[in-house]
Backbone as CSV, one residue per row, in Angstrom:
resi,resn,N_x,N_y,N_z,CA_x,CA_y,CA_z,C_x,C_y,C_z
1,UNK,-17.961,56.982,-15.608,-16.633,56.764,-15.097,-16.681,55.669,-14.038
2,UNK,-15.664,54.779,-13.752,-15.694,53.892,-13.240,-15.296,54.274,-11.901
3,UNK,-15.739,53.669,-10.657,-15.048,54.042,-9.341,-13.596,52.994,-9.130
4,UNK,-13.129,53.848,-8.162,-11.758,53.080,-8.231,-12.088,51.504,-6.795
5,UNK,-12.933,51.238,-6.560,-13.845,50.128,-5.864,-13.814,49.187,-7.130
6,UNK,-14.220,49.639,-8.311,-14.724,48.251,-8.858,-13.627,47.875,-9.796
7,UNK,-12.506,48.807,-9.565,-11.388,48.716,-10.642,-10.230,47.601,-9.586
8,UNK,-10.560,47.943,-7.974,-9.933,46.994,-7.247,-10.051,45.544,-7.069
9,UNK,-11.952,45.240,-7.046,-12.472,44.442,-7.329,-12.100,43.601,-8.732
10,UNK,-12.236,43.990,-9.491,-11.903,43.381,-10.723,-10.082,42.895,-10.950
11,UNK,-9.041,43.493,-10.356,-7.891,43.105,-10.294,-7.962,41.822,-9.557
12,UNK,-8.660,42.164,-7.550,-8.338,41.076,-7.091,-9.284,39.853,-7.709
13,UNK,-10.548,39.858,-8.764,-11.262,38.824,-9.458,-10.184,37.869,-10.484
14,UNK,-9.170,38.990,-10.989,-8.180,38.288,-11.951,-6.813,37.479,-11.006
15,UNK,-7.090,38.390,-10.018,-5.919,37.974,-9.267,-6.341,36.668,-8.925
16,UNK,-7.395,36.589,-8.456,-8.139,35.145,-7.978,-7.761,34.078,-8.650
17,UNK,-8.233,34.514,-9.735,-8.438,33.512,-11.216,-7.541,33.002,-11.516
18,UNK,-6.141,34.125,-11.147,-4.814,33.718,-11.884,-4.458,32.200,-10.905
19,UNK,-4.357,32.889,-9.442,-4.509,32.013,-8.364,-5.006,30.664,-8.204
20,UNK,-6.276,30.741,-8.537,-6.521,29.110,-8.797,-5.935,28.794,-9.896
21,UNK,-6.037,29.211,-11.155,-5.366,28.581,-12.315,-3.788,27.839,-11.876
22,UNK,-2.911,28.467,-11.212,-1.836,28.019,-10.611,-2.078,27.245,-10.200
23,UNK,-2.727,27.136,-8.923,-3.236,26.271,-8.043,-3.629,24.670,-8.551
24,UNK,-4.383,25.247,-9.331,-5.143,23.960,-10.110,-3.815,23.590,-11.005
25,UNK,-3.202,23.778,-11.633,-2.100,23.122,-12.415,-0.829,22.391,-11.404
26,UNK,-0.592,23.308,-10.551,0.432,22.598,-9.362,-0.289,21.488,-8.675
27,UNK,-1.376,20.993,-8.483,-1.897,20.084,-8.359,-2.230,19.154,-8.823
28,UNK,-2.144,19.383,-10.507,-2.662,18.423,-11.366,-1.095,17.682,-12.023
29,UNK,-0.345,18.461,-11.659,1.066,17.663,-11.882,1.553,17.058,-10.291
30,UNK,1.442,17.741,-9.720,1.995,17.065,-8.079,0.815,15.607,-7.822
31,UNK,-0.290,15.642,-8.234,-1.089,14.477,-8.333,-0.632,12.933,-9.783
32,UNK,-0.281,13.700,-10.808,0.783,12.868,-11.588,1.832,12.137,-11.758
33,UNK,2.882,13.303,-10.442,4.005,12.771,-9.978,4.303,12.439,-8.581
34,UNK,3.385,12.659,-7.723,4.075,12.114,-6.515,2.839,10.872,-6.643
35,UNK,1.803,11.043,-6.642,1.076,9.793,-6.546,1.775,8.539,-7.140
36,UNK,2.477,8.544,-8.319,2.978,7.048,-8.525,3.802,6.801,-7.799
37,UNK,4.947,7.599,-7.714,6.490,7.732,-6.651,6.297,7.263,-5.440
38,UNK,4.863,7.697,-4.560,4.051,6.957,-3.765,4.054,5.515,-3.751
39,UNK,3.193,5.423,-4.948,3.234,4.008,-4.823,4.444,3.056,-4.960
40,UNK,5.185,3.720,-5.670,6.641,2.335,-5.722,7.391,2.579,-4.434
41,UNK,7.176,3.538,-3.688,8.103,3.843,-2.720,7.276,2.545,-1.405
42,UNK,5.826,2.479,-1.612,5.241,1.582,-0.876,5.513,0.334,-1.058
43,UNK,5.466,0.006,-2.539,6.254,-1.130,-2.962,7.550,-2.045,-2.419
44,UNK,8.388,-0.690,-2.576,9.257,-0.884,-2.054,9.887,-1.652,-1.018
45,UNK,8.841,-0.523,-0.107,9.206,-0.778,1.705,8.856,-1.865,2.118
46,UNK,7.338,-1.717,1.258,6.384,-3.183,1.859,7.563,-4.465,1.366
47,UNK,8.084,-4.556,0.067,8.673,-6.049,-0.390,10.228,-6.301,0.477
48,UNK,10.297,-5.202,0.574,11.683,-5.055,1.717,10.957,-5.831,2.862
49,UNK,10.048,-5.486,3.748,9.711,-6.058,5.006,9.270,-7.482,4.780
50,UNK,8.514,-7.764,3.560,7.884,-8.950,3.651,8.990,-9.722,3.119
51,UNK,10.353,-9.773,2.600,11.311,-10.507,1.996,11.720,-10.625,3.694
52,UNK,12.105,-9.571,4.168,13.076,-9.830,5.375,11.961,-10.746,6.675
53,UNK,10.546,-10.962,6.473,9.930,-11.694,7.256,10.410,-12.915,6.719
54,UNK,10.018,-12.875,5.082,10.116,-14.743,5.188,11.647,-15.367,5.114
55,UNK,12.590,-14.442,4.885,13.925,-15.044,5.707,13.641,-15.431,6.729
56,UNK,13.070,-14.803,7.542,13.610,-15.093,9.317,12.396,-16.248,9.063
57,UNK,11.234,-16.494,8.769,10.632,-17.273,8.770,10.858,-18.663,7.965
58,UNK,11.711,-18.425,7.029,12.604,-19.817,6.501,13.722,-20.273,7.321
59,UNK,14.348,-19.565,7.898,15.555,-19.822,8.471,14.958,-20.308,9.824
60,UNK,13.757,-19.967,10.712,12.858,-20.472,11.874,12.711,-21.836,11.396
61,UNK,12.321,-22.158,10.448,11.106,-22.881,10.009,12.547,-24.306,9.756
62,UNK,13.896,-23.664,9.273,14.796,-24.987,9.002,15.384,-25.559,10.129
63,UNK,15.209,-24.478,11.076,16.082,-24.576,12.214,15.176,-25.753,13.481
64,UNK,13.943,-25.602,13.108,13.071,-26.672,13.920,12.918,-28.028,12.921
65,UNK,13.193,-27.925,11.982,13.130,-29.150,11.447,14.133,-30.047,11.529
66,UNK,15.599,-29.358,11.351,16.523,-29.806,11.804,16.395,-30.860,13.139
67,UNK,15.804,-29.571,14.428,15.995,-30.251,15.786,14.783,-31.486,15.821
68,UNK,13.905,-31.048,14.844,12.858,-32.380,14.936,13.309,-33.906,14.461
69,UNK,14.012,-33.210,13.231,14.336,-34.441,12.663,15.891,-35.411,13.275
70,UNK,16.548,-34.441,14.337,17.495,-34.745,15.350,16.744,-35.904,15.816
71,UNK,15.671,-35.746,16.712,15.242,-36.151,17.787,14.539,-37.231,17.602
72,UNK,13.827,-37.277,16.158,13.278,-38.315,15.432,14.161,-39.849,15.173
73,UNK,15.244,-39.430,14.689,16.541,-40.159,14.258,17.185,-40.398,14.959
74,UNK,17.093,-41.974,15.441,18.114,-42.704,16.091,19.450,-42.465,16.165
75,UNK,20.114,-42.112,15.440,21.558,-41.994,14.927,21.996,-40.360,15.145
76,UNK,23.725,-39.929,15.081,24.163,-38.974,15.591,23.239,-37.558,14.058
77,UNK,23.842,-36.374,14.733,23.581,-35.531,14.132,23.732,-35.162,12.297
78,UNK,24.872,-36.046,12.018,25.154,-36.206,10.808,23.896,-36.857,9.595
79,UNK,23.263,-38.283,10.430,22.261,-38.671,9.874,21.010,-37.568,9.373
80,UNK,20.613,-36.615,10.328,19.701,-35.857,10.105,19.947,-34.879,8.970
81,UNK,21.761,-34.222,8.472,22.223,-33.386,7.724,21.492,-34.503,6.561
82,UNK,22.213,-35.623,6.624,21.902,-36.637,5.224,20.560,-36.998,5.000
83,UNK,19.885,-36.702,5.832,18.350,-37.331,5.378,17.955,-36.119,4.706
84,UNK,17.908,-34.941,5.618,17.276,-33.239,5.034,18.015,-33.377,3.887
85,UNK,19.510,-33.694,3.761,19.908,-33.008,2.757,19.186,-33.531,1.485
86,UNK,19.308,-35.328,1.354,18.318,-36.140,0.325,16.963,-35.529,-0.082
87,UNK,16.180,-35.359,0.868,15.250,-34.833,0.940,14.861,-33.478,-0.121
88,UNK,15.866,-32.382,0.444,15.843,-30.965,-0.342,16.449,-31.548,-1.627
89,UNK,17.845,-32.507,-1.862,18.037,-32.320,-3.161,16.931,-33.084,-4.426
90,UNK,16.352,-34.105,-3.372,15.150,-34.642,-4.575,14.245,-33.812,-4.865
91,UNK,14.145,-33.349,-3.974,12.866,-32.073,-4.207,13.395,-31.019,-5.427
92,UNK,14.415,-30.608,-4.825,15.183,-29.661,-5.963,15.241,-29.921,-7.545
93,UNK,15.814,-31.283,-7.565,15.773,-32.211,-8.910,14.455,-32.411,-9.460
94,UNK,13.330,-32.754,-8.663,12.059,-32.614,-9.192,11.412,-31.256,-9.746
95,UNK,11.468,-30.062,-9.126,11.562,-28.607,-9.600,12.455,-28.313,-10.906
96,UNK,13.430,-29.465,-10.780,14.658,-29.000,-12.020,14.263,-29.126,-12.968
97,UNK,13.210,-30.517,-13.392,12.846,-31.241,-13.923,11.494,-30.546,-14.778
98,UNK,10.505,-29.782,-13.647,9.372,-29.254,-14.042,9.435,-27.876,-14.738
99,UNK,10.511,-27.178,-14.847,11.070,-25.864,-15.152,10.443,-25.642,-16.280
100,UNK,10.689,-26.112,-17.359,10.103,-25.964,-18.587,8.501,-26.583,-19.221
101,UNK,8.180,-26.968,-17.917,6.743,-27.161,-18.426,5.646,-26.537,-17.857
């Protein structure tokens, strides 16, 4: 006859078992699904911050060229709009140009 010790033992052994088995499956899907969700959510944030740096860092970067090319140029403020502007649209037209090759 069995004692009622090893009949307890043996429940909490299944109980165990059942336990990790759970365990181990809620993990092996929570490792499936949050790990990628993870990553695009990093994606995310990160391309959010690094877009909103190089705005401010394009918009820095036009705003001193402007005053350089002020200060460079003999002539009123208008000259400097018309030189940058020549400038960006040849450039632009040359990019227009290379698109398909």
């Amino acid at each position: 006859m069995t004692s009622p010790h090893q009949e307890k033992s043996t429940e909490r052994g299944l109980a165990a078992q059942a336990t990790r088995l759970v365990v181990k499956g809620v993990a092996g899907v929570r490792d499936k699904t949050t790990g990628p969700l993870l990553a695009i959510a990093r994606f995310i944030v990160y391309g959010f911050a690094l877009l909103i740096i190089s705005a401010a860092a394009v918009i820095l970067t036009m705003i001193a060229l402007v005053r350089l090319t002020n200060q460079l140029v003999p002539a009123e403020i208008w000259a400097t709009y018309v030189l940058l502007g020549l400038i960006f649209t040849l450039t632009g037209f040359f990019l227009w140009s290379k698109r398909f090759n």
